[in-house]
N, C-alpha and C positions, 0 to 999 in steps of 0.2 A: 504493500500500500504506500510505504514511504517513497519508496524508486516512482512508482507509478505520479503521485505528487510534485514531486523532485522535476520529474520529468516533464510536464505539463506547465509546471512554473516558467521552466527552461525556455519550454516553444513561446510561452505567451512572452518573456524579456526578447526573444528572437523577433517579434512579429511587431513590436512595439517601432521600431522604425522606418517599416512598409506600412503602416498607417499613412492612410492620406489628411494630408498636415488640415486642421481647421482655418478656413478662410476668414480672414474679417470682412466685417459685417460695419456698415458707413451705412446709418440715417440720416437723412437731413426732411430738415421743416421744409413746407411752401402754403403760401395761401394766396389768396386773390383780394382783390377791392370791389370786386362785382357783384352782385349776389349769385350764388353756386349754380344757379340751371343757368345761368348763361353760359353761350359757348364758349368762351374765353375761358371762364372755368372749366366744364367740360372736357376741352380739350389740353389745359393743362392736367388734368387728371390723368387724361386717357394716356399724355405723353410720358407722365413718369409709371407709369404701371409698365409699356414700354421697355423702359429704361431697367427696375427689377430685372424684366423677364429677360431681356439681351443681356444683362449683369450674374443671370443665375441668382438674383435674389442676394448679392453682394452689396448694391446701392438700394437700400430700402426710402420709403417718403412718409415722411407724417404731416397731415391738413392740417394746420393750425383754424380753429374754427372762426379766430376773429384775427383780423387783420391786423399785424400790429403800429399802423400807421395811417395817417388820412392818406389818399392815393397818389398825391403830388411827392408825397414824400416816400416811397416805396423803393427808387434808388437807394438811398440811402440806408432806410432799414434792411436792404440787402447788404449793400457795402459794409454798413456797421456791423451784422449779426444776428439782427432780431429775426429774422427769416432770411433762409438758407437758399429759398429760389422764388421769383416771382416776375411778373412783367410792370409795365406801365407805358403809357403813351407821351412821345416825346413832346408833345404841345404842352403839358403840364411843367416843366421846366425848361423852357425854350430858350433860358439864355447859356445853358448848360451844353443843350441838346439842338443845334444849328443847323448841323447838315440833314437832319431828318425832314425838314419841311418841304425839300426838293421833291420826293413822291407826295405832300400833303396840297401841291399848288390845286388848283382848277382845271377840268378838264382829264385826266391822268387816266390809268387805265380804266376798263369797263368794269373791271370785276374784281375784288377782293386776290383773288391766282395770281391772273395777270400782274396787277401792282404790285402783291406782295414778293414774284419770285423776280420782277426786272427792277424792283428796290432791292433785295438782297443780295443780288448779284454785284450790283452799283458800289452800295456798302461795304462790301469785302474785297471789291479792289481799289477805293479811292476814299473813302471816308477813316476803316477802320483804324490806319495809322495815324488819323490826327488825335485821338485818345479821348472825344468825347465820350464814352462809357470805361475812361482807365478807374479803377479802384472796385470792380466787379467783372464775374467771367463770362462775358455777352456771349449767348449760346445761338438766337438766333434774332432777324428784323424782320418787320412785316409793316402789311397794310389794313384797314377793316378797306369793303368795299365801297363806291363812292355813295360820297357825303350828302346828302339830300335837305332840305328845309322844308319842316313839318310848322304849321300854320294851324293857330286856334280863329284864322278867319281867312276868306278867298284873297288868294294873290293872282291876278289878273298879268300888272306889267310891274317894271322896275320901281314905279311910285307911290305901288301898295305898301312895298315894302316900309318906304320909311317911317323910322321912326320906334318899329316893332322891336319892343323887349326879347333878344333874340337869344338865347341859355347856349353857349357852343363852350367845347374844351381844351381853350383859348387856340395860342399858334395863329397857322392859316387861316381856321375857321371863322376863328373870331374876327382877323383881318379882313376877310371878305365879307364877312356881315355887316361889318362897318361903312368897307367899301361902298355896299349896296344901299347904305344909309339907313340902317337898322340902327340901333342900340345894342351890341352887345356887351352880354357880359360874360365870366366866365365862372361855370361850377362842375361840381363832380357829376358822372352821370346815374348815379343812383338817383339826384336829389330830381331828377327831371321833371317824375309825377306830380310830385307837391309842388314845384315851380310852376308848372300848367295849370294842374288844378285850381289853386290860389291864386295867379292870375298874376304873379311876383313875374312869367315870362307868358309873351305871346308868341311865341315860338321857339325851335331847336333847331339846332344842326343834328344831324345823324343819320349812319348807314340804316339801310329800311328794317336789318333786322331788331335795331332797338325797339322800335314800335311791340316786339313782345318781350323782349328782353325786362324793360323798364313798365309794361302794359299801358304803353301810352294810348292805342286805338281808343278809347275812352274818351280820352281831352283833348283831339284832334279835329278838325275840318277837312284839314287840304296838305294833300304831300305835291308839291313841285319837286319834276327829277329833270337832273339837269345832266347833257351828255357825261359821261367818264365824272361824274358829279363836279359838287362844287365845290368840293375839297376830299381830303381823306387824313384820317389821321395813322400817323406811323408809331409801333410799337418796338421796344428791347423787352427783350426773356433771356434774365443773369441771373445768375448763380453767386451765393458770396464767393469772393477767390479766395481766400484762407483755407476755406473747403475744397475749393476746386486741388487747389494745393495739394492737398492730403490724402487726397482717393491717388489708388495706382493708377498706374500707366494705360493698364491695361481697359481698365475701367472710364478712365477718360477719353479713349480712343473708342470706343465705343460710343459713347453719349455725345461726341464730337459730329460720327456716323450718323445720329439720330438729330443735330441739329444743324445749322445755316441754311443754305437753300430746302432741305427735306425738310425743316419743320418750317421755315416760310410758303413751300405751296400745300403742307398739308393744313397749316391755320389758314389760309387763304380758303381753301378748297370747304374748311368747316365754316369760314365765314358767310359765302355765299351760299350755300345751303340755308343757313339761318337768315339771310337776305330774301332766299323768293316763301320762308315762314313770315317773314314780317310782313312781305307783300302781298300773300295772302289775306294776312289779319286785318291787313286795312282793307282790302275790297267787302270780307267779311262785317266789319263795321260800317261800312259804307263810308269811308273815309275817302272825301274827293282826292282822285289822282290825278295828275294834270302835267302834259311834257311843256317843259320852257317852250315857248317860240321861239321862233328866232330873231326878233326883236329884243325879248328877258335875255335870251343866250348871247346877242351881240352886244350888249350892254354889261353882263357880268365879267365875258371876256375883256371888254376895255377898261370897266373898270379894276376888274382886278391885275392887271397887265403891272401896274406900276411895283405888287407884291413880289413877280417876277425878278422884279430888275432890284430890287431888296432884297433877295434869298443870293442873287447871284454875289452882290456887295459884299454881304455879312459872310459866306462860304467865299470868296475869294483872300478876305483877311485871314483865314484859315493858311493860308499857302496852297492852294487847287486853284485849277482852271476852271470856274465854278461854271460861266456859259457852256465851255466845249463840253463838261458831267452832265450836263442839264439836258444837251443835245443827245448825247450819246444815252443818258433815262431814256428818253424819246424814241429813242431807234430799239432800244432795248424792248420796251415794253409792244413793239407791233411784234420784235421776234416771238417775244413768248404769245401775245394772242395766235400767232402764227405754228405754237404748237413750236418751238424751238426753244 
């Protein structure tokens, strides 16, 4: 009995170093500013489940259920720590965030896809070494789809407009609302409802899928859509780098696969989808739809023309060729409607 012992011992100290070594195991927090059925959330969800499963379940995620920042400042509660991944829209600190407003002009692509994958392409050869996103690990850029002005009363030509309480999430948007002699001003987009409701705004800027996102079909009249809209707004999805830091190699190459252009056309791709839900809900409410003329569309074009010649200003002090980028967005964005 003792030999038989003895010997068992033996094989199991023999075997102890053919064991397959235990992997570490790296959690990190993420949450959103939005409320969770929206796509934004959705899709950050869907991306880090993702991320486990290509990881073997080495990069785990935990939802932090409240967000630990107002949404403006979401950068920074990444860069600092309080949450380990999350997005936000560069219009919310635009004096940080400069060359994002180039995909946010008038006009731009037709669809969420389109703009988000011929701005990320743009972004990774000529933005990202000027370092507006340095002190976090920008994983990918996008676009929502274009920008539309939802009205709590008929907008006919350009001189309904004025004057109108106009709620956008500042940047471009704001700019061109003003352009158009609106009033605007700027707030989060959670706060929309109660803004319409209450009467604080007479209208929004926003891609059509906000209309369920925010449930605005309710407080609405009149959506004006205007070609490639009449703005859009661009987004960063970063990661703290301290973390990024400290996951292996192996592991970041991986998740690297899983971001820049492959998660610019796959949020692109989720966004529109949740664009022809909103465009549904409004015919569903009977919420007037109405295409600019061409009258409203040659008037927005001139007058937002001068925003143009502003974006190129403020990005050429950068050190870029900010007109010949601007060009080349342009060309870019018919390749990829073109399916390239």
């Amino acid at each position: 009995m003792l030999m038989k012992r003895t010997l068992a011992l033996a094989c199991a100290a023999f075997a102890l170093p053919l064991a397959s070594p235990v992997q570490a195991q790296t959690t990190l927090t993420f949450s959103t500013w939005v409320p969770r059925p929206h796509h934004l959330s959705l899709w950050q969800e869907n991306w880090t489940k993702e991320v486990e499963k290509a990881t073997g379940g080495r990069v785990k995620f935990n939802y932090l259920p409240k967000h630990p920042s107002a949404p403006p400042g979401t950068f920074d509660a990444v860069k600092d720590g309080l949450v380990d991944l999350s997005y936000v829209t560069a219009s919310y600190t635009p004096a940080r965030h400069v060359t994002p407003a180039m995909a946010e002009l008038p006009g731009m692509g037709d669809t969420a896809v389109v703009n988000s994958v011929a701005y990320s392409r743009i972004h990774w050869k000529h933005f990202h070494k000027l370092g507006e996103y340095n002190g976090v690990k920008l994983l990918a850029v996008w676009t929502h789809g274009p920008g539309q002005m939802f009205t709590k009363k008929t907008v006919k030509a350009i001189g309904d407009i004025a004057g109108l309480k106009i709620r956008t999430g500042g940047g471009i948007a704001e700019a061109v609302a003003n352009a158009l002699g609106a009033s605007a001003f700027v707030k989060p987009a959670p706060e929309s409802y109660e803004l319409l409701k209450s009467g604080v705004a007479d209208g929004v800027f926003f891609p059509m899928e906000s209309v369920v996102s925010f449930k605005l079909d309710t407080v609405l009249e009149q959506a004006t859509l205007f070609p490639g809209g009449m703005y859009s707004s661009s987004f960063g999805f970063f990661m703290n780098q301290a973390k990024w830091d400290k996951l292996p190699k192996q592991d970041q190459a991986i998740i690297e696969k899983l971001a820049y252009e492959r998660a610019a056309r796959s949020n692109g791709e989720s966004w529109d989808t949740a664009d022809t839900r909103g465009l549904e809900a409004l015919k569903k409410a009977n919420v007037k739809i109405v295409n600019a003329d061409a009258a409203l569309v040659a008037e927005v074009k001139k007058r937002s023309a001068p925003l143009e010649a502003d974006w190129i200003k403020s990005a050429s002090a950068k050190g870029v060729n900010a007109k010949a980028i601007l060009a080349e967005f342009r060309a870019e964005l018919k390749k990829v409607a073109a399916g390239k």
